[in-house]
N, C-alpha and C positions, 0 to 999 in steps of 0.2 A: 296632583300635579299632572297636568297633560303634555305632553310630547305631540309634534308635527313626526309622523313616520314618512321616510320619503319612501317610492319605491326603487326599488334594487340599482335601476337603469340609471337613478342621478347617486348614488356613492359608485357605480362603476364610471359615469362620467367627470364624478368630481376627482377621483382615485386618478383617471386617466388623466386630466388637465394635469393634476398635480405633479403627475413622474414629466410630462413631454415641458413642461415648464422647467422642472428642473433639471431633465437632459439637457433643455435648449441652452440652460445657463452654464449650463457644465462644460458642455462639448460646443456650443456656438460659437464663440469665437474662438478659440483655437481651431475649430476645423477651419473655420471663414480663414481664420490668417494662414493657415496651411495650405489651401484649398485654390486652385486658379481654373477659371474658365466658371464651366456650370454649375461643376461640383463647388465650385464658393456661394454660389446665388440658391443651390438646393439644399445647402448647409443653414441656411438663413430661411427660407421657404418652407422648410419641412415643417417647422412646427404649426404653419399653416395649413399645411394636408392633414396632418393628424386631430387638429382641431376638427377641420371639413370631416374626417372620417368620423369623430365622436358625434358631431350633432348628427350626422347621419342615420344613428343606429335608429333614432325613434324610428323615422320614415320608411326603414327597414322594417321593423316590426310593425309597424302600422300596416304596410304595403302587405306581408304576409299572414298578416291575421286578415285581413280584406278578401286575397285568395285565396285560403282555406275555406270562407264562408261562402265566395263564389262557386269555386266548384264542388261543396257542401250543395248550398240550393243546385245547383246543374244534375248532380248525380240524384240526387231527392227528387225530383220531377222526374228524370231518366225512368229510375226504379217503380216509379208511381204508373208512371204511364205504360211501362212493361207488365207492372202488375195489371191493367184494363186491358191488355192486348193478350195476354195469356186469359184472362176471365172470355174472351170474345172468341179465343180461336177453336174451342171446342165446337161451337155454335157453326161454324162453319163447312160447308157442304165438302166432304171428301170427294173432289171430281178434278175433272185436270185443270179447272179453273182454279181452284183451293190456293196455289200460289199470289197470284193475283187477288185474289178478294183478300190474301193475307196482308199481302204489302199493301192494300188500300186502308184497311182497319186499321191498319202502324203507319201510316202517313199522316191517316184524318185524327187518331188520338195525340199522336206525338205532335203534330203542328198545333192541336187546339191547346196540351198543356203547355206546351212550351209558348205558344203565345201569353199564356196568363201568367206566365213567371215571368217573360219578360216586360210584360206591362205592368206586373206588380211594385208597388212603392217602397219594400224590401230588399227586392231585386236591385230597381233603382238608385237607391239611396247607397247602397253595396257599392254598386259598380260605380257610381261616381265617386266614390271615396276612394277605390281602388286607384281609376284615373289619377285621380290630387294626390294620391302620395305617391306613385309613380311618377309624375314628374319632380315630385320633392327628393325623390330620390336623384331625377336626371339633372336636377340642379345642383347637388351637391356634388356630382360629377365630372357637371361640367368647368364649376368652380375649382376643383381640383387640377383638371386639367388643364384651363390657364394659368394656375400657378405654375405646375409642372414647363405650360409652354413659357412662363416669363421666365422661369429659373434657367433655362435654356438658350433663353435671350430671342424665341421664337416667337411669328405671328400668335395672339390668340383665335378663337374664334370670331369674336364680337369685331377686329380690329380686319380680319380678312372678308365680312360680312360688309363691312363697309368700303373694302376696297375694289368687290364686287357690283357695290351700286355704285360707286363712282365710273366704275367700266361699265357700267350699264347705260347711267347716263352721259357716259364720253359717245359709247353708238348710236345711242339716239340723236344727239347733238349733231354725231359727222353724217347719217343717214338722212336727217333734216336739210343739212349744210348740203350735202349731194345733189338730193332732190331740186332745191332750190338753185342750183351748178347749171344742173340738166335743164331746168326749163328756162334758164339764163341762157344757155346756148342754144337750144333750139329757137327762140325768137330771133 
């Protein structure tokens, strides 16, 4: 007989659903009926941040195992290329020039490996996954945060974003309308 084993993350995600569900049922409406202003609309909302904060954790741990590998390779190239510059500087002429000729051997090896790690498909493929779950993280963020803003009864972002391009395009519109004022009057 075989079993599906889940990992750890979905019995702590399902564990978690399960208490914030049934705090919600427990304490939601009685705080909501108790509750006047924001605290009644964050009473009702919360169990939507803590949703947002569970799915979160993957993108969490995705995002941190992505950094440990990036500055994993960063410091591996470092060490590598220190190891070529230490092999090179005995070789070099003890004279008052010596400083100089040092920091050109550690310029020319550190820019040549550090270009091939970051031209490498390793590298790449790292760092763009860092990217993507960085913003999976900023999205889960900022989903939290228009809740928090609607529970508050406040602008969210998306909702102040567009009342920026509407004022964007009201200046345009009067800077049009001006222009066309002025050459109305001067003829």
């Amino acid at each position: 007989m075989s079993q599906d084993v889940k990992p750890p993350i979905d019995y702590f995600k399902h564990a978690s659903l399960f208490w914030t569900d049934l705090l919600h049922l427990m304490s939601g409406k009685p705080i909501a009926l108790t509750s006047v202003g924001p605290a009644r609309n964050w009473a009702n909302d919360a169990k939507k941040v803590m949703t947002e904060l569970i799915d979160s954790n993957d993108d969490i741990i995705e995002f941190n195992n992505r950094l440990a590998e990036y500055y994993k390779q960063l410091s591996e190239a470092w060490l590598e290329s220190q190891k070529k510059v230490n092999a090179k500087i005995p070789n070099l002429p003890q004279d008052s020039e010596s400083l100089e000729a040092y920091k050109r051997v550690w310029i020319d090896i550190f820019e040549n490996d550090f270009t091939q790690l970051f031209d490498s498909e390793k590298f790449g493929e790292n760092y763009g996954k860092l990217v993507a779950s960085e913003l999976e993280i900023s999205k889960h963020w900022e989903n939290i945060t228009n809740v928090v803003l609607h529970s508050m009864k406040l602008p969210t972002r998306k909702e102040i974003d567009e009342v920026y391009k509407e004022l964007h395009e009201l200046r345009k519109r009067v800077a049009k309308l001006e222009r066309k004022e002025e050459r109305k009057n001067a003829k």
